[in-house]
C-alpha positions in Angstrom: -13.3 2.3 11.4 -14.5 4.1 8.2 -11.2 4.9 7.1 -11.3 6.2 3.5 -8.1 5.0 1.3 -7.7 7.1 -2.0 -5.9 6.1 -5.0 -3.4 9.5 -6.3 -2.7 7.9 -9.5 -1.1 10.8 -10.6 1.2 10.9 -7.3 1.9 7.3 -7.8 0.3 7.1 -4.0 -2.2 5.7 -1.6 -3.4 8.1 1.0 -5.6 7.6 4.2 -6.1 11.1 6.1 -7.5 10.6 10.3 -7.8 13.5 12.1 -6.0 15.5 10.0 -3.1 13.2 10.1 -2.0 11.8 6.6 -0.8 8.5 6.0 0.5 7.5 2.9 2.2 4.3 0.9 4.1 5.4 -2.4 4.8 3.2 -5.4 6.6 3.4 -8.6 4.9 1.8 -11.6 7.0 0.9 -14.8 6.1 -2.1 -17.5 3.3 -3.4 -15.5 5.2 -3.9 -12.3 4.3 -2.0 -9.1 7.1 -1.0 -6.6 6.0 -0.1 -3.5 8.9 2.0 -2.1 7.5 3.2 1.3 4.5 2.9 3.8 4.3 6.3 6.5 1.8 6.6 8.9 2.1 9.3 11.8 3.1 8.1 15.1 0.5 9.3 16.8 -2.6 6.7 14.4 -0.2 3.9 15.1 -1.4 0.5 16.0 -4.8 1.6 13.9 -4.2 -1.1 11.1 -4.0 2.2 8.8 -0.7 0.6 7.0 -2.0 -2.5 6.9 -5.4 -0.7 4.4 -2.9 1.1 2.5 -0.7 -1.8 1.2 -3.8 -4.1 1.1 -5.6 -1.2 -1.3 -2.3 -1.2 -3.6 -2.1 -5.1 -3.7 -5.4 -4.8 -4.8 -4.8 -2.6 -7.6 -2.2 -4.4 -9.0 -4.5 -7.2 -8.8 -7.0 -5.5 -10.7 -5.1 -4.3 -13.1 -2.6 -7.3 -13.6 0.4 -5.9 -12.6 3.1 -8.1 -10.7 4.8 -6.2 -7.5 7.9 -5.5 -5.7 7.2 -4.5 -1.8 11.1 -2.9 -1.3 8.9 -1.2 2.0 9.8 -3.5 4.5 6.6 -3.3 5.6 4.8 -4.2 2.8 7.3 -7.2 2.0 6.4 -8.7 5.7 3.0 -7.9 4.8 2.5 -10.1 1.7 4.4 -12.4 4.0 0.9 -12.5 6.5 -1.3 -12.5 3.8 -0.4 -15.6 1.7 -3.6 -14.7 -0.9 -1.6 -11.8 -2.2 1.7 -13.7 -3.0 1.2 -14.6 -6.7 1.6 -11.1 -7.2 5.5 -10.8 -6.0 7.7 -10.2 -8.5 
């Protein structure tokens, strides 16, 4: 698709932008753990997989960067559910 995730570290966010449309998923980070407290994407890019690149982007950060995380997002908690390879990151 050629979808571009950026990293806001500053916003403590992930944001994919289609169209003009902005998708987002926000975290909180405190003592190397990684709270990811919502995932938004608009109604009208849903079904694209968009939410899917945004939690997979912060699961990789925390990966990178050894932090542990708490997916509070329901969406990101059945995600790590479907991706098994992410799990040893759950806090």
């Amino acid at each position: 698709m050629g979808s571009l995730v950026r990293h806001e570290e500053a916003a403590q966010s992930f944001e994919i932008e289609i169209e003009g449309q902005r998708g987002y998923l926000d975290y909180e980070l405190a003592d190397g753990v990684m709270t990811i407290t919502h995932t938004v994407v608009p109604e009208a890019l849903a079904g694209q997989g968009l939410a899917g690149q945004l939690t997979e982007q912060a699961f990789e950060l925390a990966r990178q960067r050894g932090w542990k995380v708490v997916p509070v997002c329901s969406f990101a908690a059945a995600w790590v559910e479907r991706h098994p390879d992410y799990a040893e990151l759950v806090d």
